[in-house]
Residue, then its C-alpha position, 0 to 999 in steps of 0.5 A: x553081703x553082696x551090693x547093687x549100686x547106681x554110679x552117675x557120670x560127672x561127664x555126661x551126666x549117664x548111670x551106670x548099674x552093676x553089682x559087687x562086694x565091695x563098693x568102695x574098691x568098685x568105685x575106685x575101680x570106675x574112676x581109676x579107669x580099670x573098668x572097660x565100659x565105664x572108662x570113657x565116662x568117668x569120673x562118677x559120683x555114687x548115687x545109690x545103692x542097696x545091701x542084698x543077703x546072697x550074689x543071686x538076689x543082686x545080680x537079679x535086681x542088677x539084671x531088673x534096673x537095666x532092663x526096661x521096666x527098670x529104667x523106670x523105676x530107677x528114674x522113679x523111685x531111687x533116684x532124684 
C-alpha cells in the first residue's frame, strides 16, 4: 500500500502534501529534521491521510492535492 498524507506545521500552521509507504517512519523523518523543505517548518502534526493500492495512483492524488484545483479541495473536503 502506498499513502498520500497531509502534515500541518505546528510552527506556522502550513501543509505539507507528500506520499509514502510507511507514514510513521515519513512522520519521523519530518519532525526529526531529515527532510530538506519541511525542516525549517517542523514540528507537524498528521492530519490526514489516504491508503491507495499501487505508487502510481498516489503519486497522481499527491501531484492533484499541490496543484490548484487541489488546494481547494484539501481545504474543502479532508480538512477542518
Amino acid at each position: 500500500m502506498y499513502f498520500v498524507y497531509i502534515l500541518k506545521s505546528e510552527k506556522d500552521a502550513t501543509l505539507y502534501v507528500g506520499s509514502t509507504e510507511d507514514i510513521k517512519r515519513r512522520l519521523a523523518e519530518h519532525n526529526n529534521g531529515k527532510s530538506k523543505y519541511s525542516n525549517s517548518k517542523r514540528p507537524y502534526v498528521l492530519k490526514w491521510f489516504c491508503a491507495f493500492p499501487n505508487k502510481q495512483r498516489a503519486l497522481m492524488f499527491e501531484k492533484y492535492l499541490k496543484q490548484g484545483s487541489g488546494h481547494a479541495f484539501t481545504a474543502k473536503h479532508l480538512l477542518e
